[in-house]
mmCIF file as gemmi writes it, N, C-alpha and C atoms, coordinates in Angstrom:
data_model
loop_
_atom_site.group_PDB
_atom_site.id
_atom_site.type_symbol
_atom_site.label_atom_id
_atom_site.label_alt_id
_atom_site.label_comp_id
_atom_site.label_asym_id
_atom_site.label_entity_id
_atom_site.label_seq_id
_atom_site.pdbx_PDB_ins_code
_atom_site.Cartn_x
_atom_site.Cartn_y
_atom_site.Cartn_z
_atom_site.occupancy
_atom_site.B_iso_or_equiv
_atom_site.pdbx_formal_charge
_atom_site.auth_seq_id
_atom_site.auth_asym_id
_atom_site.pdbx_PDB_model_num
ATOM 1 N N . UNK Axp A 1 ? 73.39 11.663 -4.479 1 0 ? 1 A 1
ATOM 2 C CA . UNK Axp A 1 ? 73.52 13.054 -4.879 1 0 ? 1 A 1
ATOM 3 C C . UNK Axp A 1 ? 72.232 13.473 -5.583 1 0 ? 1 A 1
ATOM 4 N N . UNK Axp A 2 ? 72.185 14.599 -5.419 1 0 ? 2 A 1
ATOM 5 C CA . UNK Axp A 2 ? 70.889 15.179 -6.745 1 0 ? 2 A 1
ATOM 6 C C . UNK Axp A 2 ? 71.364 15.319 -7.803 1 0 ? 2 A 1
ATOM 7 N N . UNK Axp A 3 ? 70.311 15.71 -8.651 1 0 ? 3 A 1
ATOM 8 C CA . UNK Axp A 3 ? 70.349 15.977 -9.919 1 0 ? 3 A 1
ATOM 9 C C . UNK Axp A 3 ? 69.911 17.598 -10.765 1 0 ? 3 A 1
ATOM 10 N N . UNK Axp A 4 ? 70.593 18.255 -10.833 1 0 ? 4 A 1
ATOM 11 C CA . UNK Axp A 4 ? 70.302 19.729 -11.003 1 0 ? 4 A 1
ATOM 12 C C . UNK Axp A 4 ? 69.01 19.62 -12.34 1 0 ? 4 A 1
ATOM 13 N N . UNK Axp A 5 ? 67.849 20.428 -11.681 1 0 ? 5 A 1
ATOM 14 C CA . UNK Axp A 5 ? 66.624 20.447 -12.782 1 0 ? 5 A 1
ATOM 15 C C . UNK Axp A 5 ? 67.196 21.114 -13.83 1 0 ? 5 A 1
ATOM 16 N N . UNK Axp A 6 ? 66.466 20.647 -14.922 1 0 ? 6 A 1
ATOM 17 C CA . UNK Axp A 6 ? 66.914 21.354 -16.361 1 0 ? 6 A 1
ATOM 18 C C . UNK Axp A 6 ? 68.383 20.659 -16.552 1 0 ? 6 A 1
ATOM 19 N N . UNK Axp A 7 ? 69.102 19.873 -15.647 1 0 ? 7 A 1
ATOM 20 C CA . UNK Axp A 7 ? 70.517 19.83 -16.202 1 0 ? 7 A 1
ATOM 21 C C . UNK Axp A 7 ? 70.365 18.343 -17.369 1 0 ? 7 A 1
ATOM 22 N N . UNK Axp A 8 ? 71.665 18.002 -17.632 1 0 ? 8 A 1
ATOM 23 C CA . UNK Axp A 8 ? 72.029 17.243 -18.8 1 0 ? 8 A 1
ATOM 24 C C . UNK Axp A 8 ? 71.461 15.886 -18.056 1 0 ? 8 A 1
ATOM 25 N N . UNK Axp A 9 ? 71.912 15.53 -16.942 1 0 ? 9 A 1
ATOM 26 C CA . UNK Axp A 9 ? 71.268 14.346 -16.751 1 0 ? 9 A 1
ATOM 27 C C . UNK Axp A 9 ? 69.624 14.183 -16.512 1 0 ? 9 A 1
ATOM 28 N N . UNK Axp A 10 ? 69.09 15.104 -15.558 1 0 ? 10 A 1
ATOM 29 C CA . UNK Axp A 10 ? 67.859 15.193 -15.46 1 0 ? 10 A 1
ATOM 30 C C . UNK Axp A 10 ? 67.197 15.089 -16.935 1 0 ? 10 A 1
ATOM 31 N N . UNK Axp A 11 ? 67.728 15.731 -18.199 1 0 ? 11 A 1
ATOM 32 C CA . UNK Axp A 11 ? 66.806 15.711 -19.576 1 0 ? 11 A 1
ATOM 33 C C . UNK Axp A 11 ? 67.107 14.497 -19.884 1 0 ? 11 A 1
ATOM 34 N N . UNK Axp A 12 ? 68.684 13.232 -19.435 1 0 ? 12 A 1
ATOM 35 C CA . UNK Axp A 12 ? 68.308 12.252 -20.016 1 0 ? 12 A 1
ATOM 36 C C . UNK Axp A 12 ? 67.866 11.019 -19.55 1 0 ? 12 A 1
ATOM 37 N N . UNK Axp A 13 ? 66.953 11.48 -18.023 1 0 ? 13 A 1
ATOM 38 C CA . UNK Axp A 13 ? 65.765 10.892 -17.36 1 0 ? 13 A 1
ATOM 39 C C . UNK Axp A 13 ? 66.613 10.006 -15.984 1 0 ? 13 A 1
ATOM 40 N N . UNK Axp A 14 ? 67.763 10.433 -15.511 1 0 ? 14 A 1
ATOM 41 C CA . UNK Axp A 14 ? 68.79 10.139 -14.567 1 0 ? 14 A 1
ATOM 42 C C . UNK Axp A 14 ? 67.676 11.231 -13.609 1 0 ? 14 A 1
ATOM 43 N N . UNK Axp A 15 ? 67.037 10.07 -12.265 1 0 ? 15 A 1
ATOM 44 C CA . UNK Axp A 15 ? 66.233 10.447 -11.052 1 0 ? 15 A 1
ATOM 45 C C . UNK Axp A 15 ? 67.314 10.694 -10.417 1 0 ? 15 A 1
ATOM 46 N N . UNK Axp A 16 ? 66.819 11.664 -9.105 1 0 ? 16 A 1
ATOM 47 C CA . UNK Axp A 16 ? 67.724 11.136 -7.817 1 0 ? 16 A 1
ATOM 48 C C . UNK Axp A 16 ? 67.33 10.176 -6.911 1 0 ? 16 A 1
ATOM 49 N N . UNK Axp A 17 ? 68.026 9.248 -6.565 1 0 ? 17 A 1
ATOM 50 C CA . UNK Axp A 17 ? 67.869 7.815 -6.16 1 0 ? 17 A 1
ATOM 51 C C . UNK Axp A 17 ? 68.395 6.913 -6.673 1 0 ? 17 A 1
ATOM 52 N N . UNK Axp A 18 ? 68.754 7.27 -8.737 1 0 ? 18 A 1
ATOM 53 C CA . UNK Axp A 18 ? 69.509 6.656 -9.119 1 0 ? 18 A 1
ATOM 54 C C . UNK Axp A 18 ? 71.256 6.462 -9.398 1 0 ? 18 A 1
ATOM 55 N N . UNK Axp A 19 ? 71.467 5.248 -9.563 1 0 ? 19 A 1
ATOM 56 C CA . UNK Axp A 19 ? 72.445 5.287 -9.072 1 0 ? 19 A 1
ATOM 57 C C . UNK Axp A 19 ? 74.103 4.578 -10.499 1 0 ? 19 A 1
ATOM 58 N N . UNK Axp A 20 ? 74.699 5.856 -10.357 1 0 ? 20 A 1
ATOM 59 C CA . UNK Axp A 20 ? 75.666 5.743 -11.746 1 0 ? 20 A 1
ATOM 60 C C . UNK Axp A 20 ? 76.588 4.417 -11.231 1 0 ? 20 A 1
ATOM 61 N N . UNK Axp A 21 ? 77.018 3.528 -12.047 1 0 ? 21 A 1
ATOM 62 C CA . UNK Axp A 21 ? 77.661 2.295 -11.857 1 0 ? 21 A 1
ATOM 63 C C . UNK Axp A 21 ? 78.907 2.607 -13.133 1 0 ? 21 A 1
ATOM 64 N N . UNK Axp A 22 ? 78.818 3.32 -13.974 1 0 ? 22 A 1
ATOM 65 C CA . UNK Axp A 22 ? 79.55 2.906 -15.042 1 0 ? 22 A 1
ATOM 66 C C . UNK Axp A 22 ? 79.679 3.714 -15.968 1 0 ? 22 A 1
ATOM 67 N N . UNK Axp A 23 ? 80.636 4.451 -16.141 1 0 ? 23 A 1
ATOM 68 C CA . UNK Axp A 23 ? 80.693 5.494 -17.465 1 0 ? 23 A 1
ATOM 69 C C . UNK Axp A 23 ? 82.017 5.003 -18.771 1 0 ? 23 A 1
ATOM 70 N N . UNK Axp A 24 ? 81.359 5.181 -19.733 1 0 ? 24 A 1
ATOM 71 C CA . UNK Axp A 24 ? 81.66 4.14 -21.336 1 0 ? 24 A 1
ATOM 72 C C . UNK Axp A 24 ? 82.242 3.157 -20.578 1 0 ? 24 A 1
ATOM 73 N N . UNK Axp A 25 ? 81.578 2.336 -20.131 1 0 ? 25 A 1
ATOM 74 C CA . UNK Axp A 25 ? 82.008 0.745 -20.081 1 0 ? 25 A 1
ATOM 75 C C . UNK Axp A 25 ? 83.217 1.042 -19.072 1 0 ? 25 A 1
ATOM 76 N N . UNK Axp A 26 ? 83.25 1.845 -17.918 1 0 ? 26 A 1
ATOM 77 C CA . UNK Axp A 26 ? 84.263 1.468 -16.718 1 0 ? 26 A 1
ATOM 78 C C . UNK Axp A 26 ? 83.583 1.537 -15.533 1 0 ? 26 A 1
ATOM 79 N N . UNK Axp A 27 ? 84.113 0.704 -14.516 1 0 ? 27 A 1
ATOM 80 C CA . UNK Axp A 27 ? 83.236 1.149 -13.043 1 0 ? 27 A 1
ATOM 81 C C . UNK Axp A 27 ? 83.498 2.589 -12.555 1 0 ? 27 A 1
ATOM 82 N N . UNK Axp A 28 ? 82.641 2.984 -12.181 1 0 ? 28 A 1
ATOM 83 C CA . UNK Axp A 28 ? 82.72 4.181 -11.294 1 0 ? 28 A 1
ATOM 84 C C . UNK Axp A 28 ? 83.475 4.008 -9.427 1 0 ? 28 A 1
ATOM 85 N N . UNK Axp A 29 ? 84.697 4.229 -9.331 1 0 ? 29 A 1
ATOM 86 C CA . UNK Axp A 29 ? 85.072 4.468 -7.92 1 0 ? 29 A 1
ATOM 87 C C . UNK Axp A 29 ? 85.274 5.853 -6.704 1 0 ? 29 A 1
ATOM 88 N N . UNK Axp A 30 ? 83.669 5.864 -6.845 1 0 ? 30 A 1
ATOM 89 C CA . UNK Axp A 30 ? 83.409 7.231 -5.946 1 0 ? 30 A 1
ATOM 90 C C . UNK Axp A 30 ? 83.125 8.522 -6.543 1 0 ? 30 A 1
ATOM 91 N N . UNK Axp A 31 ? 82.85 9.571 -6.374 1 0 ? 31 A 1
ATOM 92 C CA . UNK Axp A 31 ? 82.387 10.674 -6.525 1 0 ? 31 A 1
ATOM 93 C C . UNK Axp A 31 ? 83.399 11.547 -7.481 1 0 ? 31 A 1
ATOM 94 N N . UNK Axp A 32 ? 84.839 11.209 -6.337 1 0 ? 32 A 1
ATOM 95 C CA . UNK Axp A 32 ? 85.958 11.981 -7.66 1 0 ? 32 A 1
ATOM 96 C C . UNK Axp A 32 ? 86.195 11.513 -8.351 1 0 ? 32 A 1
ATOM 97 N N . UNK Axp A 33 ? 86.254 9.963 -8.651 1 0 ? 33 A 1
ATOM 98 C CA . UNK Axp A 33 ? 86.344 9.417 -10.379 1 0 ? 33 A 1
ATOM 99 C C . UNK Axp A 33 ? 85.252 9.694 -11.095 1 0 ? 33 A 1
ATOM 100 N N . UNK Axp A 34 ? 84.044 9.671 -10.492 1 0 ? 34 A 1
ATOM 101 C CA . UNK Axp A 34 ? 83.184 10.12 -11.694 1 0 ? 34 A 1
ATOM 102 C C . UNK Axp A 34 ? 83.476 11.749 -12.388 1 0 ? 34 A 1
ATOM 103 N N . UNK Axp A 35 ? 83.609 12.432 -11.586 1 0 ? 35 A 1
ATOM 104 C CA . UNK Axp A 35 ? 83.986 13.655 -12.144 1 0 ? 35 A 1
ATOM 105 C C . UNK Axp A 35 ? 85.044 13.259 -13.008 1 0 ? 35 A 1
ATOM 106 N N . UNK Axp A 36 ? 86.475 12.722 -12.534 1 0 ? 36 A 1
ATOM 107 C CA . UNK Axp A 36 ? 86.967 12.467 -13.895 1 0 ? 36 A 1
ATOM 108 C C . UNK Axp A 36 ? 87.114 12.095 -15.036 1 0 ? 36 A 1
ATOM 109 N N . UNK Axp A 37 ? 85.719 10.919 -14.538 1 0 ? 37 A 1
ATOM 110 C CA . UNK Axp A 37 ? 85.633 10.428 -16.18 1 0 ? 37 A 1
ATOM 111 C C . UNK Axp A 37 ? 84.49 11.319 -17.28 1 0 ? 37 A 1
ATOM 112 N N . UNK Axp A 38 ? 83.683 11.957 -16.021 1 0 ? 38 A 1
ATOM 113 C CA . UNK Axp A 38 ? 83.276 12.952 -17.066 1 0 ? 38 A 1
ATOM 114 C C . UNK Axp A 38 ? 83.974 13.904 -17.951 1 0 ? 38 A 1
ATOM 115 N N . UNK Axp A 39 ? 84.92 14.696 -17.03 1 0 ? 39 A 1
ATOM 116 C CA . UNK Axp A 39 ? 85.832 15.52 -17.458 1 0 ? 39 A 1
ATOM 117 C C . UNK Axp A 39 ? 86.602 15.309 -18.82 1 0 ? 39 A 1
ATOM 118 N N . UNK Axp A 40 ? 87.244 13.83 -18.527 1 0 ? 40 A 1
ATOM 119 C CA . UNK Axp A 40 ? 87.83 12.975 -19.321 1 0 ? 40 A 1
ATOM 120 C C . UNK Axp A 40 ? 86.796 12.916 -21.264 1 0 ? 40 A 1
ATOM 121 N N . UNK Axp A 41 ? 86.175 12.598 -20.788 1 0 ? 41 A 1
ATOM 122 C CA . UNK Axp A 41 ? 84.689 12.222 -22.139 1 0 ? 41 A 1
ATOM 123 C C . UNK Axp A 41 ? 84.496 13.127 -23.106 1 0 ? 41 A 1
ATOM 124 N N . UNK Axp A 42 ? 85.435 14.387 -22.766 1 0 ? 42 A 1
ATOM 125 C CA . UNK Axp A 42 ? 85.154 15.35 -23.683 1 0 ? 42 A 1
ATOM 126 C C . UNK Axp A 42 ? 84.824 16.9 -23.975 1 0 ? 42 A 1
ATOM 127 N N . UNK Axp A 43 ? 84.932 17.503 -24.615 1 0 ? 43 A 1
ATOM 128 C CA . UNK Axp A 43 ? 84.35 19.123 -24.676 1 0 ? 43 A 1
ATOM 129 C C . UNK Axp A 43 ? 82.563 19.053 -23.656 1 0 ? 43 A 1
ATOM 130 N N . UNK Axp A 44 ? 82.287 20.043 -23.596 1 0 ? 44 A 1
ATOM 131 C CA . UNK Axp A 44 ? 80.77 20.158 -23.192 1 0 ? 44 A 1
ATOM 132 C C . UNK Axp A 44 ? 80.15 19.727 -24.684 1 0 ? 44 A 1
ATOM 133 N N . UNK Axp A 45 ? 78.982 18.899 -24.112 1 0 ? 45 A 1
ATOM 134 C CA . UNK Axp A 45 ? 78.412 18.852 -25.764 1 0 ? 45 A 1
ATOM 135 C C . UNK Axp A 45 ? 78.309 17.469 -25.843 1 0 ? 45 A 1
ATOM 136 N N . UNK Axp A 46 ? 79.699 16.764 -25.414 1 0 ? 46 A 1
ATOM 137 C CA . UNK Axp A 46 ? 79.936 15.112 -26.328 1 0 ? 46 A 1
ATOM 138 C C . UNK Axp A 46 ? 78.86 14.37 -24.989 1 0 ? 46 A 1
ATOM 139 N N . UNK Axp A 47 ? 78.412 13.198 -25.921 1 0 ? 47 A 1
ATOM 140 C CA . UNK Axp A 47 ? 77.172 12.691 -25.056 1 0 ? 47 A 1
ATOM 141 C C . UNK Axp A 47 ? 77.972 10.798 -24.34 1 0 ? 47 A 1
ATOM 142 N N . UNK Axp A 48 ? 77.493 11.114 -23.557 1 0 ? 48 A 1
ATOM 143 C CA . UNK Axp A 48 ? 78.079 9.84 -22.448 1 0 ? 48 A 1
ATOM 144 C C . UNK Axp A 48 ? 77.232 9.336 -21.647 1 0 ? 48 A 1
ATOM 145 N N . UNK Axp A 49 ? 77.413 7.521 -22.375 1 0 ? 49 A 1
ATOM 146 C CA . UNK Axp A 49 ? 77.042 6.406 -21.677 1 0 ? 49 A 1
ATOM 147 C C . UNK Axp A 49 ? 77.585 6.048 -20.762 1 0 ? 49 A 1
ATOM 148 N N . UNK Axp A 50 ? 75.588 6.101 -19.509 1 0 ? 50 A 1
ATOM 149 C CA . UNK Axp A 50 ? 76.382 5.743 -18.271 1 0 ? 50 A 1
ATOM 150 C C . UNK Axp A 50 ? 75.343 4.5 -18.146 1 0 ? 50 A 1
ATOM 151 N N . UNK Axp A 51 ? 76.188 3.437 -17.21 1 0 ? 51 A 1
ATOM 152 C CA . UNK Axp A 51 ? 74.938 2.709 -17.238 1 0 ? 51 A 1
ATOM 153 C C . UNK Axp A 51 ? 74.474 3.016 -15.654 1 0 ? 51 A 1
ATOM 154 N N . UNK Axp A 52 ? 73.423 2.958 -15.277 1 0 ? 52 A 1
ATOM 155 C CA . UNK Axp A 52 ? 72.538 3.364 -14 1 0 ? 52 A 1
ATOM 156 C C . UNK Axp A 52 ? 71.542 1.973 -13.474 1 0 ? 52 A 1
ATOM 157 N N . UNK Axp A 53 ? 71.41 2.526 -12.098 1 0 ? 53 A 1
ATOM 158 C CA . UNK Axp A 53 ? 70.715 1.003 -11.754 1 0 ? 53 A 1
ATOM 159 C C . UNK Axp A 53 ? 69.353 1.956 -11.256 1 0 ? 53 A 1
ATOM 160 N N . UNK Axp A 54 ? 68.157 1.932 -11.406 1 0 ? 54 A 1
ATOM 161 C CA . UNK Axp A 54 ? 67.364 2.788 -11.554 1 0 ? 54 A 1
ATOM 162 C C . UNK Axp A 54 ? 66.223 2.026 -10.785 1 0 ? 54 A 1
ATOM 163 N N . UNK Axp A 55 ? 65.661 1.856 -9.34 1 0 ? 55 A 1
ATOM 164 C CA . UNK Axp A 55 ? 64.795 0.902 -8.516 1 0 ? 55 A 1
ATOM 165 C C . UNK Axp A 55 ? 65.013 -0.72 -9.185 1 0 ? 55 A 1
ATOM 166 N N . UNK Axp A 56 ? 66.589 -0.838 -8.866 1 0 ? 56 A 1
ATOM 167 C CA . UNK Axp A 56 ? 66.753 -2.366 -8.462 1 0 ? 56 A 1
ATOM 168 C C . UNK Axp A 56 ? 67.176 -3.107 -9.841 1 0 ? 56 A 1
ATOM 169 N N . UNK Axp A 57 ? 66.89 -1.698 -11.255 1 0 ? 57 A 1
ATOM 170 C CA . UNK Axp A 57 ? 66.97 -2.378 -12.34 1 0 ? 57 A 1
ATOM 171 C C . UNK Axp A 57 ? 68.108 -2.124 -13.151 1 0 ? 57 A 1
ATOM 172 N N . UNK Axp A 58 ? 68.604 -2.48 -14.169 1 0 ? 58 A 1
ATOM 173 C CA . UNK Axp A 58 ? 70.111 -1.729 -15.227 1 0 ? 58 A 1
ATOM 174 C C . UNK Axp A 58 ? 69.356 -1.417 -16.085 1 0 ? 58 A 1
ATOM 175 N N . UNK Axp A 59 ? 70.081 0.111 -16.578 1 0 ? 59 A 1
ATOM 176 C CA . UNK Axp A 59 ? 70.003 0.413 -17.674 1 0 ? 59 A 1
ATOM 177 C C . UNK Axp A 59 ? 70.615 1.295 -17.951 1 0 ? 59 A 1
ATOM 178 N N . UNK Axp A 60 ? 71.098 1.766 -19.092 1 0 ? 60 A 1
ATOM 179 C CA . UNK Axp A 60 ? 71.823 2.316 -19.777 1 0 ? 60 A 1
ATOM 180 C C . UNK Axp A 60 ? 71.491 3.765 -20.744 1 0 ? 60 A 1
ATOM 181 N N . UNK Axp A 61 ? 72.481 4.883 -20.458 1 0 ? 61 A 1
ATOM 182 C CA . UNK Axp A 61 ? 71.365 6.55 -20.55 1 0 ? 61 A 1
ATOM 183 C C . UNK Axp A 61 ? 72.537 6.981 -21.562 1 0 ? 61 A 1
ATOM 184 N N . UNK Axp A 62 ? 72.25 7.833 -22.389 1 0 ? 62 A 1
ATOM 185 C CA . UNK Axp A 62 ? 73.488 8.332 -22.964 1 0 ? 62 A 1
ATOM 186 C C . UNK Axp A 62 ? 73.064 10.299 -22.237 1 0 ? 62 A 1
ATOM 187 N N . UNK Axp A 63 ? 74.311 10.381 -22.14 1 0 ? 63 A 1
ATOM 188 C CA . UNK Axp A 63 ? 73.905 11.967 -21.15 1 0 ? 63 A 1
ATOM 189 C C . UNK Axp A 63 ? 75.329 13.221 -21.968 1 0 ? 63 A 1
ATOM 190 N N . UNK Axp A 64 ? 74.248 14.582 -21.995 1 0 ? 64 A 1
ATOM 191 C CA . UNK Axp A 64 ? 74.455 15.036 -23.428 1 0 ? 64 A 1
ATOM 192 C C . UNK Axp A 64 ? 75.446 16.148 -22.399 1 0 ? 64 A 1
ATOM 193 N N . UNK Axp A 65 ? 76.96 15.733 -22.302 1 0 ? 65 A 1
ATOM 194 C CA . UNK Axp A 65 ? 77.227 16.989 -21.237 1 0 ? 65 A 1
ATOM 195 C C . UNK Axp A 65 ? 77.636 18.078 -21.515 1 0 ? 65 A 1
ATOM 196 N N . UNK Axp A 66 ? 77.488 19.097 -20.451 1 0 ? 66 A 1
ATOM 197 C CA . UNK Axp A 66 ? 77.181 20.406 -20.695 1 0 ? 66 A 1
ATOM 198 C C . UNK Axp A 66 ? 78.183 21.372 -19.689 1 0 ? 66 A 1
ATOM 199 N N . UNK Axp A 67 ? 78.441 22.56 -20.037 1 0 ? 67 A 1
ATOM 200 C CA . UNK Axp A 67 ? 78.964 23.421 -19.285 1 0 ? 67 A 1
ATOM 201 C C . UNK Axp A 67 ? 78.104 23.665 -17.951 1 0 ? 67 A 1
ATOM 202 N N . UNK Axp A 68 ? 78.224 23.508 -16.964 1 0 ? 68 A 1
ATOM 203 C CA . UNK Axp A 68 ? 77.884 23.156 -15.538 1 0 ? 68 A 1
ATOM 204 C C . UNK Axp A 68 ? 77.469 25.309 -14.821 1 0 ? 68 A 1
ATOM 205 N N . UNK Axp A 69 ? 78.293 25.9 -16.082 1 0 ? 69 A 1
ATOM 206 C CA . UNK Axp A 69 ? 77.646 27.587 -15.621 1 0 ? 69 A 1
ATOM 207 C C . UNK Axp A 69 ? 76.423 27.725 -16.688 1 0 ? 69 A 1
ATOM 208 N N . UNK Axp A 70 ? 76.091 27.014 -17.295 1 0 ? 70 A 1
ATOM 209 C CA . UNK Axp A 70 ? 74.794 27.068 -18.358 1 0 ? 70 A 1
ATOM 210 C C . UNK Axp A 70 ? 73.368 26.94 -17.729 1 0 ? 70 A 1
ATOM 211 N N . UNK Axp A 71 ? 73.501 26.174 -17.388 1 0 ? 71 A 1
ATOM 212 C CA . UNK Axp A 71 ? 72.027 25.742 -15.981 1 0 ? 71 A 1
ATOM 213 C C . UNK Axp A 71 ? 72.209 25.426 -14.867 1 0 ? 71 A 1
ATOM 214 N N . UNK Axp A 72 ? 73.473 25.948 -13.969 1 0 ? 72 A 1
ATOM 215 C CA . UNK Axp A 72 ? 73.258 25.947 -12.647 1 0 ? 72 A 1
ATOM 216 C C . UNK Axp A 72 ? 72.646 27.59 -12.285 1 0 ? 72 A 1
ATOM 217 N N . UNK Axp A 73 ? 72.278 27.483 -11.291 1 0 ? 73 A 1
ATOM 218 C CA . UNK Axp A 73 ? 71.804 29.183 -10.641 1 0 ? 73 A 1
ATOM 219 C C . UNK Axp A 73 ? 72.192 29.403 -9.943 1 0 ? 73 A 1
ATOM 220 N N . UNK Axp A 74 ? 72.172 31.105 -10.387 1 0 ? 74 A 1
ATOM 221 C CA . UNK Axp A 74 ? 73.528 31.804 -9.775 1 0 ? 74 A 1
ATOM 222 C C . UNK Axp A 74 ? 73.115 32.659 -8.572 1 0 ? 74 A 1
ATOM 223 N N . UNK Axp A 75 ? 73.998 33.261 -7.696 1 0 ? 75 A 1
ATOM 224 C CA . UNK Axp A 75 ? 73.418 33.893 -6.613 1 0 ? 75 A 1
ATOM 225 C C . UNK Axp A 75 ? 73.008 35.337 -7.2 1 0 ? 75 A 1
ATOM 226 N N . UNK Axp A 76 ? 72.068 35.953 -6.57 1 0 ? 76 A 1
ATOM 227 C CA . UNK Axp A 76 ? 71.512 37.01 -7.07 1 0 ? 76 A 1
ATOM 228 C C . UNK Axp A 76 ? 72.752 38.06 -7.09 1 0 ? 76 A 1
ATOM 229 N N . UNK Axp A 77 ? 72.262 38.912 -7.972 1 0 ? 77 A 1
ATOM 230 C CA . UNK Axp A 77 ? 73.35 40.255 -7.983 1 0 ? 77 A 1
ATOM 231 C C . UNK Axp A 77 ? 73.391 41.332 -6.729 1 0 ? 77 A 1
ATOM 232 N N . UNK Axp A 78 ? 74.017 41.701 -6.49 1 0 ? 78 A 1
ATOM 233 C CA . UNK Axp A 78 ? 73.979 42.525 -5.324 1 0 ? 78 A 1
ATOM 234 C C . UNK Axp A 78 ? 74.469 44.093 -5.748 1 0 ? 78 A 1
């Protein structure tokens, strides 16, 4: 997947290519559990450890999350 510029993960240095394995210490199973465990983690705001495997290597990001209408872009007004 990408990573929306300016968003919460991109500021906490989450590339695209990399790859989420683990949010607070659980495996990640697929695309819709990760959404839930984000969801799960808290108001917008509360910050969450994921660990990431980043060209072949582990490591571990804390990611500051955010309301998803704050820095996505919107379609122009008409």
């Amino acid at each position: 997947m990408g990573v929306a510029q300016g968003g919460p993960a991109a500021q906490a240095g989450l590339r695209q290519g990399d790859v989420i394995s683990e949010i607070r210490g659980e495996e990640i199973d697929g695309l819709g559990d990760f959404y839930r465990k984000v969801w799960t983690s808290g108001p917008a705001g509360v910050e969450i450890p994921m660990r990431i495997l980043c060209n072949g290597r582990e490591a571990w990001l804390r990611v500051k999350s955010a309301d998803r209408n704050s820095f996505l872009r919107k379609p122009p007004l008409q």
